[in-house]
C-alpha positions as CSV (number, residue, x, y, z in Angstrom):
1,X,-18.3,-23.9,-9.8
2,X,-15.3,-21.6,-10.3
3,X,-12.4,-22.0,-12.5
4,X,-9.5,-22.0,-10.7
5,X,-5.6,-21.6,-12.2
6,X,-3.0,-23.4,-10.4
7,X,0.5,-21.7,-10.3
8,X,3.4,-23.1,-9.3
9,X,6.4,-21.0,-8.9
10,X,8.8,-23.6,-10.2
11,X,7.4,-24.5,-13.1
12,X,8.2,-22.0,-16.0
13,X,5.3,-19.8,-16.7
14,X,4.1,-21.0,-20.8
15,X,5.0,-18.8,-23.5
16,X,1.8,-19.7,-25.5
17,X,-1.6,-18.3,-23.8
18,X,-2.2,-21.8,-21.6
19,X,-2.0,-22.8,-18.3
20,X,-0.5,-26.3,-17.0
21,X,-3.5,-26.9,-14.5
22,X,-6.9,-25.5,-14.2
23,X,-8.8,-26.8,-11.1
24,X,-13.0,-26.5,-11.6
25,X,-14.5,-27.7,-8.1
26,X,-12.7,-30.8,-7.4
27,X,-11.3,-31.4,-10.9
28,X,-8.1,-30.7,-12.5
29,X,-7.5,-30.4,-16.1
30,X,-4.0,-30.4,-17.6
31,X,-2.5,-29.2,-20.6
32,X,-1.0,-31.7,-22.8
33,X,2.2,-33.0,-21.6
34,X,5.0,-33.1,-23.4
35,X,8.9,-33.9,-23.4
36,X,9.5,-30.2,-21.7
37,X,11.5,-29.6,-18.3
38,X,9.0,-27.9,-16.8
39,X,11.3,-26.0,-14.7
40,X,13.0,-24.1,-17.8
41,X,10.1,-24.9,-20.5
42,X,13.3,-26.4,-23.0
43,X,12.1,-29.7,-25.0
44,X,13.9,-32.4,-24.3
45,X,14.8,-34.4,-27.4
46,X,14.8,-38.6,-27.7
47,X,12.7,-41.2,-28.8
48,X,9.0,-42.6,-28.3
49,X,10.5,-44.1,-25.1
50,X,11.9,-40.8,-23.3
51,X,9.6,-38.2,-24.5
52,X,6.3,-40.7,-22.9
53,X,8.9,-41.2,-19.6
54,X,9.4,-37.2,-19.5
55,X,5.8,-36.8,-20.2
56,X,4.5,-39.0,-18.0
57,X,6.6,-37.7,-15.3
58,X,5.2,-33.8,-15.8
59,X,1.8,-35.1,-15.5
60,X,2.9,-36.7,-12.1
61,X,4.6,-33.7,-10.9
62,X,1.9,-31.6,-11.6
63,X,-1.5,-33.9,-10.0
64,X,1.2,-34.2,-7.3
65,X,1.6,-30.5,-6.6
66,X,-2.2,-30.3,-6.7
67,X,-3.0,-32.3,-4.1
68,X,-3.7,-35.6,-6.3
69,X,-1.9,-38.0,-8.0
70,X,-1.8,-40.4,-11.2
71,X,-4.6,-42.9,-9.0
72,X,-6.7,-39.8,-10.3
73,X,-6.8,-39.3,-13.4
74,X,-9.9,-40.4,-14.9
75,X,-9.1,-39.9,-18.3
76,X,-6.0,-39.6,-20.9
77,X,-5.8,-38.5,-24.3
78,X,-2.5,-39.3,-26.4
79,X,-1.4,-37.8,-29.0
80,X,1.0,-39.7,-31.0
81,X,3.3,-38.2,-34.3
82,X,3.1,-42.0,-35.6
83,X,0.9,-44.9,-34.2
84,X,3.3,-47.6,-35.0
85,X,5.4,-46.8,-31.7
86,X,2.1,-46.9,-30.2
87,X,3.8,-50.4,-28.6
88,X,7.1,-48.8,-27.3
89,X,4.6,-45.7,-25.9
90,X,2.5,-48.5,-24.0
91,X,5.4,-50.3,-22.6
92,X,6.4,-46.7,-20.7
93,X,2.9,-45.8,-20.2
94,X,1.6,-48.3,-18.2
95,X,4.5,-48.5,-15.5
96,X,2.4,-45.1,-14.4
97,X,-0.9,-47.3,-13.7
98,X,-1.9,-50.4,-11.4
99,X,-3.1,-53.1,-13.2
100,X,-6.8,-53.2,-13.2
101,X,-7.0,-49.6,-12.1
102,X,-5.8,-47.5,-15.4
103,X,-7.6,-44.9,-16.1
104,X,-10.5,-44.0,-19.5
105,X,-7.9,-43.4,-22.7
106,X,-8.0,-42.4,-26.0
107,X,-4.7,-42.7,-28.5
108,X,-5.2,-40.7,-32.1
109,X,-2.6,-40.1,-34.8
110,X,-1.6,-36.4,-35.2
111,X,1.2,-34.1,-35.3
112,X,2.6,-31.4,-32.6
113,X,3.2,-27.8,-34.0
114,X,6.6,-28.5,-32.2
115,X,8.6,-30.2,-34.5
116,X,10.7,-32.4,-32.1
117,X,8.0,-33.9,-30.4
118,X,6.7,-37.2,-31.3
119,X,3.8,-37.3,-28.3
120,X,1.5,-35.1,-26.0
121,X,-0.9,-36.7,-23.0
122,X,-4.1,-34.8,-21.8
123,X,-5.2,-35.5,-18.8
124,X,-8.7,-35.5,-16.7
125,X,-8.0,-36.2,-12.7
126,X,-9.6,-35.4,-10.0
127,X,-7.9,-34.0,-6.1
128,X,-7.8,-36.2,-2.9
């Protein structure tokens, strides 16, 4: 199986020495997502509620733009700056999902290196 790098040419190339989507066979691994506009790589300040929304919104963009979509991700890893909005992140979180049909998830405590940023979600998915 070869590892793959998917580039999209509106999404603003990383500063750091990552890449938003690596595709192995039929699966796509993402780079934590964060409250970023993708299109300029600027954070986008705001609370537990906006930063999951803008999060949660790159991850969808960027399955979408590789031929799949939030149906397949298979697994999530959240990373949250403090737990206890863990409520108001679940709330936003599971608009993403179908009842019945979320996906494998994992939620720990820890902080970003970017100061601003109160979450970041890892995703597993697969392509159509």
């Amino acid at each position: 199986m070869k590892k793959e790098v998917l580039i999209f040419p509106d999404v603003n190339k990383p500063a750091s020495p990552f890449n938003h989507v690596i595709k192995a066979g039929n699966t796509l691994y993402l780079t934590s997502q964060l409250s970023r506009n993708l299109k300029t790589g600027q954070i986008i300040p705001g609370d537990i509620v906006l930063q999951t929304k803008n999060a949660m919104e790159n991850i969808k963009y960027l399955l979408e733009n590789s031929n799949s979509s939030m149906n397949n991700i298979l697994d999530i890893t959240i990373y949250m700056k403090d737990i206890s909005d863990f409520g108001k992140m679940n709330e936003v979180y599971k608009e993403y999902f179908k009842s019945g049909e979320e996906p494998a998830r994992v939620t720990v405590q820890a902080l970003s290196p970017i100061e601003s940023i109160d979450i970041e979600i890892k995703v597993i998915a697969v392509t159509d």
